[in-house]
PDB file of N, CA, C and O in Angstrom:
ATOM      1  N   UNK A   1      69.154 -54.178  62.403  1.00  0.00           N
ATOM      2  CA  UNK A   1      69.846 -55.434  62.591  1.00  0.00           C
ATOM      3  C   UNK A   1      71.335 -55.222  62.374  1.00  0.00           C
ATOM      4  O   UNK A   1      71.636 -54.635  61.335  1.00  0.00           O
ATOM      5  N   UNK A   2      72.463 -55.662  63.308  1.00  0.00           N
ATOM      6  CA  UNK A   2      73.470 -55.483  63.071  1.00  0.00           C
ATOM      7  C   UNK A   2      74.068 -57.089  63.366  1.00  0.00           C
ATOM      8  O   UNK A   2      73.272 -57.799  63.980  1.00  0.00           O
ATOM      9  N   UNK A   3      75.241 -57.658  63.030  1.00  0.00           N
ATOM     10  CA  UNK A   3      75.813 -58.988  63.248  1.00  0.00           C
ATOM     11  C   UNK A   3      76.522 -58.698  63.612  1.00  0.00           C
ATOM     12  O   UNK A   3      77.264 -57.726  63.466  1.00  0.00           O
ATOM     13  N   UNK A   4      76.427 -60.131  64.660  1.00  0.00           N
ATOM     14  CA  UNK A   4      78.040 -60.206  65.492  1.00  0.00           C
ATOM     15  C   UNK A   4      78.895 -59.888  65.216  1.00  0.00           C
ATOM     16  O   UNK A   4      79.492 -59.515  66.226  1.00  0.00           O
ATOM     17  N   UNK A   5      79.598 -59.729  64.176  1.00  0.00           N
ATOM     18  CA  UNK A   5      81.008 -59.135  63.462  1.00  0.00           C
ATOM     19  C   UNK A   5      81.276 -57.787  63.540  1.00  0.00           C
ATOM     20  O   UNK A   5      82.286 -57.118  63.761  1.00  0.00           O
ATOM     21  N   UNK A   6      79.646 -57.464  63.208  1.00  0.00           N
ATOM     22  CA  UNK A   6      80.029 -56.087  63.297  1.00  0.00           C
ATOM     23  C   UNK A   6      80.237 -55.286  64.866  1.00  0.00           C
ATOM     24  O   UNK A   6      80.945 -54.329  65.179  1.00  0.00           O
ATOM     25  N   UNK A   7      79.293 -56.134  65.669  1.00  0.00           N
ATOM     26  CA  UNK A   7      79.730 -55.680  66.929  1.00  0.00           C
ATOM     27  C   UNK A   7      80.969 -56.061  67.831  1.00  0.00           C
ATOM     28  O   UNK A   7      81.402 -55.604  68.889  1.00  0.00           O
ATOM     29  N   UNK A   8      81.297 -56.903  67.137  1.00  0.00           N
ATOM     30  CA  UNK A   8      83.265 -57.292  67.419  1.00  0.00           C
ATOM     31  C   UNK A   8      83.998 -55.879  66.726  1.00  0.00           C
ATOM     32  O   UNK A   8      84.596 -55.075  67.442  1.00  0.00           O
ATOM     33  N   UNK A   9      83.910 -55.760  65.748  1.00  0.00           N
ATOM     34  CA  UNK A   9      84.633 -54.674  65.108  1.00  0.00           C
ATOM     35  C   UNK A   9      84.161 -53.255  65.863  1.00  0.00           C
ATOM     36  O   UNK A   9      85.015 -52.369  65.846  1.00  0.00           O
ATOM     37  N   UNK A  10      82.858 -52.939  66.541  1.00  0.00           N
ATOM     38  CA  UNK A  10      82.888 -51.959  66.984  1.00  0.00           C
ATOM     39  C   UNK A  10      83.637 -52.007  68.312  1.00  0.00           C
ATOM     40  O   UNK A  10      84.388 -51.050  68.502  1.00  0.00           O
ATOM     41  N   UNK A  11      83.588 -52.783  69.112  1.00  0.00           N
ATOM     42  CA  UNK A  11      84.349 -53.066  70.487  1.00  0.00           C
ATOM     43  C   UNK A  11      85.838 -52.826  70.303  1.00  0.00           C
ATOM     44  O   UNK A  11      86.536 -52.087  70.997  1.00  0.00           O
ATOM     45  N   UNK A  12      86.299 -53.711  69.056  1.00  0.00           N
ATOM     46  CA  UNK A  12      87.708 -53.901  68.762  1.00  0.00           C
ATOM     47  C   UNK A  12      88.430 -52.215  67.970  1.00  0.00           C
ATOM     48  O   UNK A  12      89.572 -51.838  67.707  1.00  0.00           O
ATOM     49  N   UNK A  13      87.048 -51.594  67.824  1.00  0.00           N
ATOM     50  CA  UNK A  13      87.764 -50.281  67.332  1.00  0.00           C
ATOM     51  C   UNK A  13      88.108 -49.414  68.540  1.00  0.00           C
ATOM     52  O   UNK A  13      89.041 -48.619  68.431  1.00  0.00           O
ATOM     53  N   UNK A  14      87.365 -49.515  69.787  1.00  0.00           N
ATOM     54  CA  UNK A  14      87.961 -48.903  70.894  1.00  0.00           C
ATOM     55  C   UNK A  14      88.583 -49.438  71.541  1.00  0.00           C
ATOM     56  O   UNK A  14      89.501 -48.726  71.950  1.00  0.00           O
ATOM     57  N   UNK A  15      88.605 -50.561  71.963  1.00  0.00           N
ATOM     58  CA  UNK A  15      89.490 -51.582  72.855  1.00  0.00           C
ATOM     59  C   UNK A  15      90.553 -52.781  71.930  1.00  0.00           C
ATOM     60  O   UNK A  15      90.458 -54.000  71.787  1.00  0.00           O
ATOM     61  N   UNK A  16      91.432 -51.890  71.486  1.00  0.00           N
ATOM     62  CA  UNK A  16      92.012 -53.180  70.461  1.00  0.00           C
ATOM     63  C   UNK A  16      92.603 -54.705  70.780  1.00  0.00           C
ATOM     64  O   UNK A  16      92.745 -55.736  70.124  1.00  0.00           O
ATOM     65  N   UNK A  17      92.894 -54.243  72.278  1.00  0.00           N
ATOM     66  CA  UNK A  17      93.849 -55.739  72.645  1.00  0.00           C
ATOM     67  C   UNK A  17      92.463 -56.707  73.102  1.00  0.00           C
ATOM     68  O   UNK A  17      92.756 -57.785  73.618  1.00  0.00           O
ATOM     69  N   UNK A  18      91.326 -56.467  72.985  1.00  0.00           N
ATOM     70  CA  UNK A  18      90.130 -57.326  73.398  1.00  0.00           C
ATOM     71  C   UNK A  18      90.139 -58.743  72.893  1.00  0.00           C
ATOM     72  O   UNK A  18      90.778 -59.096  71.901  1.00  0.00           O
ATOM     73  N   UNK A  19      89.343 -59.588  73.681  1.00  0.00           N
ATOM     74  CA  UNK A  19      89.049 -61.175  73.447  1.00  0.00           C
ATOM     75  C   UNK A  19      87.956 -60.749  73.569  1.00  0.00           C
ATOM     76  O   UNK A  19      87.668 -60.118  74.586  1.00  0.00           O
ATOM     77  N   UNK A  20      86.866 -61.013  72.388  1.00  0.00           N
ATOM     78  CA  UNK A  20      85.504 -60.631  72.684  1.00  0.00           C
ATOM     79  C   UNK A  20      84.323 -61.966  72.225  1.00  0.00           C
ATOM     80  O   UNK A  20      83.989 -62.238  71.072  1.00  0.00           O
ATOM     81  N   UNK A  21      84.096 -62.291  72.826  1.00  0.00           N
ATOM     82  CA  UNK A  21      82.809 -63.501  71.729  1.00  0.00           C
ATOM     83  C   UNK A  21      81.462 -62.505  72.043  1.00  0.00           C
ATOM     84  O   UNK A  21      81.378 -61.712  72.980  1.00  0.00           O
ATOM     85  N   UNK A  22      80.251 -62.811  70.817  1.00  0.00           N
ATOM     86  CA  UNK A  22      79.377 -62.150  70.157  1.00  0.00           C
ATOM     87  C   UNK A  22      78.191 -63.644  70.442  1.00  0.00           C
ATOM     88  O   UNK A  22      78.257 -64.834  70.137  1.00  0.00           O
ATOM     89  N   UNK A  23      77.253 -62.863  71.113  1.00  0.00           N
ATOM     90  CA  UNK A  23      76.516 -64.338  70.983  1.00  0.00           C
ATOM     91  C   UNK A  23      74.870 -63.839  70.752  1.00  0.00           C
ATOM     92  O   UNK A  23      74.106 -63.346  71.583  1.00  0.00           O
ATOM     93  N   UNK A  24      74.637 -64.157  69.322  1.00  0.00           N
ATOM     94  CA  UNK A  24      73.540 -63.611  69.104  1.00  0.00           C
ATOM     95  C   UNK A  24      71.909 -64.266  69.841  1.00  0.00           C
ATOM     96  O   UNK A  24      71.134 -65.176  69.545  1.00  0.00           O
ATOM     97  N   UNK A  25      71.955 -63.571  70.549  1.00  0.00           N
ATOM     98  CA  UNK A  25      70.597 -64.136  71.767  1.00  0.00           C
ATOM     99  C   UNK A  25      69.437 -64.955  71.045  1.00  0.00           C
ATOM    100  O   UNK A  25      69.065 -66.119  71.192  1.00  0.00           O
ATOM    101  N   UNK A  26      68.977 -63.873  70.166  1.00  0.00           N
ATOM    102  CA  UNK A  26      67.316 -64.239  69.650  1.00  0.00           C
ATOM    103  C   UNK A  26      68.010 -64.799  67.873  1.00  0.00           C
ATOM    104  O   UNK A  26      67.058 -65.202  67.204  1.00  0.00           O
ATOM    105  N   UNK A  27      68.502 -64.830  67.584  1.00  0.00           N
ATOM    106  CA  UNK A  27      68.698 -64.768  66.145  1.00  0.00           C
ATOM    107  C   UNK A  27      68.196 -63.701  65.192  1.00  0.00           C
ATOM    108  O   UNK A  27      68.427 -63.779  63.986  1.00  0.00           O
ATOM    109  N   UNK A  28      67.516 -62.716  65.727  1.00  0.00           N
ATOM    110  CA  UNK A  28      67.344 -61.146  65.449  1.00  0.00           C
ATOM    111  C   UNK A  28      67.908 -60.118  65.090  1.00  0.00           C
ATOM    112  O   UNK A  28      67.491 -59.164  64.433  1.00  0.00           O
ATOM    113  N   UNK A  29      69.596 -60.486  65.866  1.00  0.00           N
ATOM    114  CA  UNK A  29      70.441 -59.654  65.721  1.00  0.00           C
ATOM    115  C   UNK A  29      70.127 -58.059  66.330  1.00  0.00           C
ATOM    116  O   UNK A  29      70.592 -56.986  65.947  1.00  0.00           O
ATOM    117  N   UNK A  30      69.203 -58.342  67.369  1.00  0.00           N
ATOM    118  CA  UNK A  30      69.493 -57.214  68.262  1.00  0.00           C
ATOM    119  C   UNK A  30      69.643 -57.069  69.301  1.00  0.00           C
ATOM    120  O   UNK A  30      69.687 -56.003  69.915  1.00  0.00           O
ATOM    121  N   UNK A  31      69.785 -58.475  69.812  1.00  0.00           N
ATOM    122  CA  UNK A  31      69.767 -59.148  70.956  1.00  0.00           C
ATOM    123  C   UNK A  31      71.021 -59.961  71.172  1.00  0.00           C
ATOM    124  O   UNK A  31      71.182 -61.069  70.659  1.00  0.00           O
ATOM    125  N   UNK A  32      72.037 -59.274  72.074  1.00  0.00           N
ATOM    126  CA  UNK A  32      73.338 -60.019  72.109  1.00  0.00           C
ATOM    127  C   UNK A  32      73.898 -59.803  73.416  1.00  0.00           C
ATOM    128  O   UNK A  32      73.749 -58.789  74.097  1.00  0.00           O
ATOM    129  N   UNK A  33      74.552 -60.832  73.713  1.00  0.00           N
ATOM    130  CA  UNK A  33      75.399 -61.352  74.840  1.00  0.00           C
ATOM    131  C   UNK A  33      76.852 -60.914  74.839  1.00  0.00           C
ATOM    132  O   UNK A  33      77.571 -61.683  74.200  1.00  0.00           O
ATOM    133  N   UNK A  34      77.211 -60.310  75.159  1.00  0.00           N
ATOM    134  CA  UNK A  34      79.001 -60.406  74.920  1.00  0.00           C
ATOM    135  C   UNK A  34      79.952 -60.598  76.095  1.00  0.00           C
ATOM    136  O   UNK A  34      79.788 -60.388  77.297  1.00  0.00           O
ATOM    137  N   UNK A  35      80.936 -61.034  75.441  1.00  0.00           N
ATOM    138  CA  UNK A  35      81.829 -61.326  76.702  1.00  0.00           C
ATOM    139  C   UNK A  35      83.304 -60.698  76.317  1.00  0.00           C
ATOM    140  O   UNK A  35      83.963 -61.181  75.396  1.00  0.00           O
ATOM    141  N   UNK A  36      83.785 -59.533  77.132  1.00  0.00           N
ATOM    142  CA  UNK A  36      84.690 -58.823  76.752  1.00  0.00           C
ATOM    143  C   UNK A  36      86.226 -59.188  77.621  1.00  0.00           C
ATOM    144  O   UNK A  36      86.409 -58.905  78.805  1.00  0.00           O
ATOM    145  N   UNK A  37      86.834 -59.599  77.079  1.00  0.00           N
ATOM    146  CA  UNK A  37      88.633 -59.526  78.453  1.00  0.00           C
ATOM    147  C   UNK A  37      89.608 -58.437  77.634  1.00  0.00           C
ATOM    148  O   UNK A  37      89.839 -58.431  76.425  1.00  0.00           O
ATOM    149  N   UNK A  38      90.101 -57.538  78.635  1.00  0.00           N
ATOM    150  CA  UNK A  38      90.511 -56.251  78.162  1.00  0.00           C
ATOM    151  C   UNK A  38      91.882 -56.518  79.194  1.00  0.00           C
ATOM    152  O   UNK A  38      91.894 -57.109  80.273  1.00  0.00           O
ATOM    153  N   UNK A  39      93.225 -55.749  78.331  1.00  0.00           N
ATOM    154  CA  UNK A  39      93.884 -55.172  79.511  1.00  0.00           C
ATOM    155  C   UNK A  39      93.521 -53.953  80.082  1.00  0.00           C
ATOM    156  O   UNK A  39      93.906 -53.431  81.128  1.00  0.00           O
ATOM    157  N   UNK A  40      92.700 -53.567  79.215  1.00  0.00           N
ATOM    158  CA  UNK A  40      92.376 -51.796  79.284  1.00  0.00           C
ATOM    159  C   UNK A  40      91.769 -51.732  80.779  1.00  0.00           C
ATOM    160  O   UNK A  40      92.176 -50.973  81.659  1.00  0.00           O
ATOM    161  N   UNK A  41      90.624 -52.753  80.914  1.00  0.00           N
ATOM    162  CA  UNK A  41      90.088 -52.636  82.337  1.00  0.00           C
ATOM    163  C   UNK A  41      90.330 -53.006  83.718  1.00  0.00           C
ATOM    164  O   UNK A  41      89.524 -53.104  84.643  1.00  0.00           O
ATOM    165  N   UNK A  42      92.265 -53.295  83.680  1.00  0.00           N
ATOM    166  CA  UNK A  42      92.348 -53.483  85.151  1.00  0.00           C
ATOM    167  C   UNK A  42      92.297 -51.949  85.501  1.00  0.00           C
ATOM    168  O   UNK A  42      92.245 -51.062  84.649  1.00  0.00           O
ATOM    169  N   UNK A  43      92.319 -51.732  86.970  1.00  0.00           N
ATOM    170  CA  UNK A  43      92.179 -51.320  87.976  1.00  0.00           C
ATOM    171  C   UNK A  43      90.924 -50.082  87.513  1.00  0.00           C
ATOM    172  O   UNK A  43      91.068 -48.951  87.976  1.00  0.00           O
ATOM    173  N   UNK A  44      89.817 -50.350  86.668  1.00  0.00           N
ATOM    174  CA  UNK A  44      88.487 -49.847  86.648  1.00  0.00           C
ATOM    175  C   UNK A  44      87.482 -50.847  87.455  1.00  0.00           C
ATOM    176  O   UNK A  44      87.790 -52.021  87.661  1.00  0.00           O
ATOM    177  N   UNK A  45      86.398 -50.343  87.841  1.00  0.00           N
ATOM    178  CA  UNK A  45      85.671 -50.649  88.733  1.00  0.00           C
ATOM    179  C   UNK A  45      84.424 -51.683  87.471  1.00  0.00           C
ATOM    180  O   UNK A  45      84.214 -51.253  86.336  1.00  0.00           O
ATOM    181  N   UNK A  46      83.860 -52.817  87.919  1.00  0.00           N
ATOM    182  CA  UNK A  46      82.843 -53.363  87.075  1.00  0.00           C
ATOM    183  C   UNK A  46      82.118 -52.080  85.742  1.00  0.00           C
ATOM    184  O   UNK A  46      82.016 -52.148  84.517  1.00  0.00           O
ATOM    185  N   UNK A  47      81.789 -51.140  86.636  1.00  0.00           N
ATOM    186  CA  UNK A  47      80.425 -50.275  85.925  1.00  0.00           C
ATOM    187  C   UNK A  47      81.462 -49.070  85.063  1.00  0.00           C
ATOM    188  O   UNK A  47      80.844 -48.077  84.681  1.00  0.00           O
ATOM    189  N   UNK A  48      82.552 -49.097  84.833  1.00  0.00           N
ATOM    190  CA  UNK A  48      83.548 -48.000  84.239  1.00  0.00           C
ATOM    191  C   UNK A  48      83.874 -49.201  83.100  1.00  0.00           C
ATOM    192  O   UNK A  48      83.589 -48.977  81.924  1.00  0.00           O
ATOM    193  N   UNK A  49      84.339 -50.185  83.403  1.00  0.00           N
ATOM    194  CA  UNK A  49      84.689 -51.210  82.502  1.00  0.00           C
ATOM    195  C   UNK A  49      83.026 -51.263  81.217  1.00  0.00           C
ATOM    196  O   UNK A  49      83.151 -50.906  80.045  1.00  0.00           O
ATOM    197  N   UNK A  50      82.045 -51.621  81.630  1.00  0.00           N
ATOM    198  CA  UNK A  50      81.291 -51.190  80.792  1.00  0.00           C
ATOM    199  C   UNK A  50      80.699 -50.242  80.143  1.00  0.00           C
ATOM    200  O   UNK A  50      80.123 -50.416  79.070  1.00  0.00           O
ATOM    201  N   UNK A  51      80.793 -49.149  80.748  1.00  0.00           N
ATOM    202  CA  UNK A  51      80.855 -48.313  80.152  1.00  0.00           C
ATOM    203  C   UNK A  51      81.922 -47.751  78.858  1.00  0.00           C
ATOM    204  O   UNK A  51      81.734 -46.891  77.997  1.00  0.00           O
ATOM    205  N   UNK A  52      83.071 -48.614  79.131  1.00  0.00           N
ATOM    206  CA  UNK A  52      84.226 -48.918  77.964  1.00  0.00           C
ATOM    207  C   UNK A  52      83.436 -49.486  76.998  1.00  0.00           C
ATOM    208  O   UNK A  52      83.689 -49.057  75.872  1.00  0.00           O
ATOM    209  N   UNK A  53      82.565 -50.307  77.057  1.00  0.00           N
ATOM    210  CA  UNK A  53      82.613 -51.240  75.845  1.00  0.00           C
ATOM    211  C   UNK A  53      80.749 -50.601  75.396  1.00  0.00           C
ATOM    212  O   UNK A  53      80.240 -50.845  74.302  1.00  0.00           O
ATOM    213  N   UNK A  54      80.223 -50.014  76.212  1.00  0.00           N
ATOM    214  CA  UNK A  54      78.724 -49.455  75.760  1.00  0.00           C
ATOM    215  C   UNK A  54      79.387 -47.923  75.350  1.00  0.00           C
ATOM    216  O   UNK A  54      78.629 -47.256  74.646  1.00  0.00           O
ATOM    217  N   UNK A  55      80.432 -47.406  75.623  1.00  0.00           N
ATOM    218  CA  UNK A  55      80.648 -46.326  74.396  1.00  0.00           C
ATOM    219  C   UNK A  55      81.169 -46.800  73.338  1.00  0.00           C
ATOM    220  O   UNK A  55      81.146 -46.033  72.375  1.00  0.00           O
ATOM    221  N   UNK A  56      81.806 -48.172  73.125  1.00  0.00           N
ATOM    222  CA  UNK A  56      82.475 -48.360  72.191  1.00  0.00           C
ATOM    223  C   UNK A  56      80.982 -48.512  70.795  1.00  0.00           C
ATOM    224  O   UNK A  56      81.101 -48.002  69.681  1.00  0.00           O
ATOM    225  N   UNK A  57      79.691 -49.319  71.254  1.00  0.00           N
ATOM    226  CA  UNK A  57      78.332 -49.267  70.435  1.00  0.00           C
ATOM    227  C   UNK A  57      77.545 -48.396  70.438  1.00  0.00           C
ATOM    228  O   UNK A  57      76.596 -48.332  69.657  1.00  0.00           O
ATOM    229  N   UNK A  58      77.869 -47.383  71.530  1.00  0.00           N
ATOM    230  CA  UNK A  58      77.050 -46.097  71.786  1.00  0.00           C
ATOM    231  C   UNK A  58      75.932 -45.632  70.440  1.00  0.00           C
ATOM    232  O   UNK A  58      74.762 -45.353  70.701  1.00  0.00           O
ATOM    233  N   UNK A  59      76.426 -45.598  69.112  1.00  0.00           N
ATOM    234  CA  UNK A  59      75.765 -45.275  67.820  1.00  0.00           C
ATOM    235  C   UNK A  59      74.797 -46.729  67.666  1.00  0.00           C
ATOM    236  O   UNK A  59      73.739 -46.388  67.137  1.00  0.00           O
ATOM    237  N   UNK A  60      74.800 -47.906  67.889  1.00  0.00           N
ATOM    238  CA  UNK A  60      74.003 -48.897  67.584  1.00  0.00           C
ATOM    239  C   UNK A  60      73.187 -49.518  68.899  1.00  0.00           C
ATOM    240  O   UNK A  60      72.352 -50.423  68.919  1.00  0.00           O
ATOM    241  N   UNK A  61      73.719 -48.717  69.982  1.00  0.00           N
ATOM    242  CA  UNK A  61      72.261 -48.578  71.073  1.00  0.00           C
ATOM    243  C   UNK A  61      71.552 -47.601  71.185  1.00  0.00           C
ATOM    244  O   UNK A  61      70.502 -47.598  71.827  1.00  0.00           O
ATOM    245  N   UNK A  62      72.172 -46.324  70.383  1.00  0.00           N
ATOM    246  CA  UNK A  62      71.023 -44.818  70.360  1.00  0.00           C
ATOM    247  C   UNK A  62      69.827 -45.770  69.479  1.00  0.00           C
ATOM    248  O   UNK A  62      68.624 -45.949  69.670  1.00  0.00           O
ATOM    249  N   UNK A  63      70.748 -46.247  68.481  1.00  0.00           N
ATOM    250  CA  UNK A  63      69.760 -46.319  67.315  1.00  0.00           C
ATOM    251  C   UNK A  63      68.424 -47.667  66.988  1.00  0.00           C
ATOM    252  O   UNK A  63      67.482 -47.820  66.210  1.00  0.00           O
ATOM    253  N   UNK A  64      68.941 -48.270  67.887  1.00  0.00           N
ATOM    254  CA  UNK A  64      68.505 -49.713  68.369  1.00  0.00           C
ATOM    255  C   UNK A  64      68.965 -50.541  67.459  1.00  0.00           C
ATOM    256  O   UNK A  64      68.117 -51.281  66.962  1.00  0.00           O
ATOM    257  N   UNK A  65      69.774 -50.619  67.180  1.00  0.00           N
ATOM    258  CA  UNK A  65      70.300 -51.456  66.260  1.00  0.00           C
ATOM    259  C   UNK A  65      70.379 -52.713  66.948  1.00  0.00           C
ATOM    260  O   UNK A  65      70.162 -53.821  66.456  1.00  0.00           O
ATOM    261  N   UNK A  66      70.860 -52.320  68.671  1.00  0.00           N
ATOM    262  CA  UNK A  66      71.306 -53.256  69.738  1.00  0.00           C
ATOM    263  C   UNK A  66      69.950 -52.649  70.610  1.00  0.00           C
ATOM    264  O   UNK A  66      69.700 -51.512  71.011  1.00  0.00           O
ATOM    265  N   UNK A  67      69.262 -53.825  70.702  1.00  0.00           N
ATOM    266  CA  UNK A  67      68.130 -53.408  71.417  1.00  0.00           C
ATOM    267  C   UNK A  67      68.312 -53.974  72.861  1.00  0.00           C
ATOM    268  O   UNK A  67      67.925 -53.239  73.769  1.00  0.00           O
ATOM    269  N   UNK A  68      69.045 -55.622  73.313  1.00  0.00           N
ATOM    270  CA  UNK A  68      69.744 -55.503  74.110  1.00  0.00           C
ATOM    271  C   UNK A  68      70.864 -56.186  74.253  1.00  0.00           C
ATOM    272  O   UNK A  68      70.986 -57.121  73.463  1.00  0.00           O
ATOM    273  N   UNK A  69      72.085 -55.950  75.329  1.00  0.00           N
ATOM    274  CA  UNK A  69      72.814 -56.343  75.644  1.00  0.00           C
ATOM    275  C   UNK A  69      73.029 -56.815  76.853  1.00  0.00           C
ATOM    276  O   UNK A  69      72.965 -56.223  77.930  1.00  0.00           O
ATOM    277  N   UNK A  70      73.383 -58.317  76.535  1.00  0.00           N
ATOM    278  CA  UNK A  70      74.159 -58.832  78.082  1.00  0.00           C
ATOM    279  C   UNK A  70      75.491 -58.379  78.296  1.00  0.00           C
ATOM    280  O   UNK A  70      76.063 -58.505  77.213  1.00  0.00           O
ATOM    281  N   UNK A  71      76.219 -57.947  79.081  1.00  0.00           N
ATOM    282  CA  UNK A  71      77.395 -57.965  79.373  1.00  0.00           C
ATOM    283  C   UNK A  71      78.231 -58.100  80.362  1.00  0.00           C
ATOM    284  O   UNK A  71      78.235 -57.553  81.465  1.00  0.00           O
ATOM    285  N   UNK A  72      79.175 -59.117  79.746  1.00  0.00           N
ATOM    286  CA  UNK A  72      80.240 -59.577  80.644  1.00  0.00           C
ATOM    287  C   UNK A  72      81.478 -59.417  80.522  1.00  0.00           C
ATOM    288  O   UNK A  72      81.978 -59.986  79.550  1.00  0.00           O
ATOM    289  N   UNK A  73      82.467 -58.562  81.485  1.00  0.00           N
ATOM    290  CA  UNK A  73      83.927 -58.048  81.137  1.00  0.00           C
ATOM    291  C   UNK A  73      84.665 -58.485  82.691  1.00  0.00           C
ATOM    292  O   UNK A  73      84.240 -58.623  83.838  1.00  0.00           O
ATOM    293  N   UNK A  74      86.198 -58.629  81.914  1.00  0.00           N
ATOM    294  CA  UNK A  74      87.030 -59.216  82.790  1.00  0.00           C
ATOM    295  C   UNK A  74      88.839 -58.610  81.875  1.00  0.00           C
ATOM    296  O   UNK A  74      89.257 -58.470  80.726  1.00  0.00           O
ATOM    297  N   UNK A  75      89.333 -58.446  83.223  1.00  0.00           N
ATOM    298  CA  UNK A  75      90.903 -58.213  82.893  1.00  0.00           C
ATOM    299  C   UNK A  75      91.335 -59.516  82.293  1.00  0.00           C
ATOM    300  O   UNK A  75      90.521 -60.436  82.379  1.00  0.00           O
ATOM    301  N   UNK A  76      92.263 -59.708  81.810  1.00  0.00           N
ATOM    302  CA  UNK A  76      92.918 -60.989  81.522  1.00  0.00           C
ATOM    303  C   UNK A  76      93.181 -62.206  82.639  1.00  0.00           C
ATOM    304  O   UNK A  76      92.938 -63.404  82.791  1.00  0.00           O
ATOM    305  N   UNK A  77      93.747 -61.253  83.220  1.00  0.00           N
ATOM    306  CA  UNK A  77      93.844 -62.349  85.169  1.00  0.00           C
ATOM    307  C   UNK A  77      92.734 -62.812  85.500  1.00  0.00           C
ATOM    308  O   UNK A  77      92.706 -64.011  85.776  1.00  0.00           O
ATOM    309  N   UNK A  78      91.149 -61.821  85.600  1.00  0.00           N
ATOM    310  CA  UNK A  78      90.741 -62.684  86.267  1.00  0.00           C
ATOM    311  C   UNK A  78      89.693 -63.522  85.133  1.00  0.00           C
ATOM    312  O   UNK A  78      88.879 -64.355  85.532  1.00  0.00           O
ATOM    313  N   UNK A  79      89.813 -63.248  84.015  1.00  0.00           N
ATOM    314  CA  UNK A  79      89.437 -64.375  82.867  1.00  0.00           C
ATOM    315  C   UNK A  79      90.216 -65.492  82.878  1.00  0.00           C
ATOM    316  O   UNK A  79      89.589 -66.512  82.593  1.00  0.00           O
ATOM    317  N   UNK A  80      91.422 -65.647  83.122  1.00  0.00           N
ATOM    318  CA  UNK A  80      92.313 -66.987  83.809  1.00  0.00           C
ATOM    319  C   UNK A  80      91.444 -67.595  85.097  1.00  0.00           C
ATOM    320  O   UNK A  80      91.044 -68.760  85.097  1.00  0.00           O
ATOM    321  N   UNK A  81      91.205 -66.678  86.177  1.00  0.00           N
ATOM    322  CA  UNK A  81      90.800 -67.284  86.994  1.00  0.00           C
ATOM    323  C   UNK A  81      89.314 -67.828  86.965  1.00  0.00           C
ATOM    324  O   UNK A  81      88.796 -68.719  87.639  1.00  0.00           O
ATOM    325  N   UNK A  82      88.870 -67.142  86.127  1.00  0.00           N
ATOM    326  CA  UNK A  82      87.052 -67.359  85.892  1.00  0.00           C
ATOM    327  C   UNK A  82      87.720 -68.852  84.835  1.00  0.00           C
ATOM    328  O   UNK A  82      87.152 -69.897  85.152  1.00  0.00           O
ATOM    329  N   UNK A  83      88.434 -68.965  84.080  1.00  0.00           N
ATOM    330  CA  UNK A  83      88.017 -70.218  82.846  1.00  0.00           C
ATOM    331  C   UNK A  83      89.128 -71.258  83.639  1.00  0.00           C
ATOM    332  O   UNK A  83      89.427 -72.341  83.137  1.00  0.00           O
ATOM    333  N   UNK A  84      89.563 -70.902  84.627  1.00  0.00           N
ATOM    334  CA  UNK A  84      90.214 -72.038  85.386  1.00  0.00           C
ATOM    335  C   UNK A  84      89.384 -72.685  86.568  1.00  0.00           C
ATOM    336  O   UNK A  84      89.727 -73.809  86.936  1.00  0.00           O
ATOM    337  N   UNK A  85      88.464 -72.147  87.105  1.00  0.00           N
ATOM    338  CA  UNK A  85      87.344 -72.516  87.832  1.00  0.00           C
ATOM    339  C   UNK A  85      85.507 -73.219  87.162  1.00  0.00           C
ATOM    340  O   UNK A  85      84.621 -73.499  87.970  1.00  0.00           O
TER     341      UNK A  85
END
């Protein structure tokens, strides 16, 4: 079992300029949703951008700590354009 916090702090240790919310799925705490906005990931492709943020937990999905993850990532721009629509 790991908590949302802690999986903010693991994201935020590789991607520091991140906006991240933690949304614990099942109340299990191994089951989480996240939603990542990076500058890090303009001009990466969807599946490189996650892969940013699944190495950033890499140690708490070997281990199942994170048994699963939703994930959702966006540059800053188009997180403007996604929360303006």
């Amino acid at each position: 079992m790991i908590s949302p916090q802690q999986v903010e702090e693991m994201i935020k240790a590789e991607l520091p300029d991140a906006q991240i919310q933690v949304q614990d799925l099942t109340g299990g705490g191994d089951h989480y949703q996240v939603t990542v906005v990076s500058s890090q990931f303009a001009g990466k492709r969807l599946v490189q951008q996650h892969q940013l943020v699944y190495g950033a937990l890499r140690q708490a999905m070997s281990t199942e700590a994170i048994h699963a993850l939703a994930l959702k990532t966006y540059t800053p721009e188009a997180w403007q354009t996604t929360a303006a629509s």
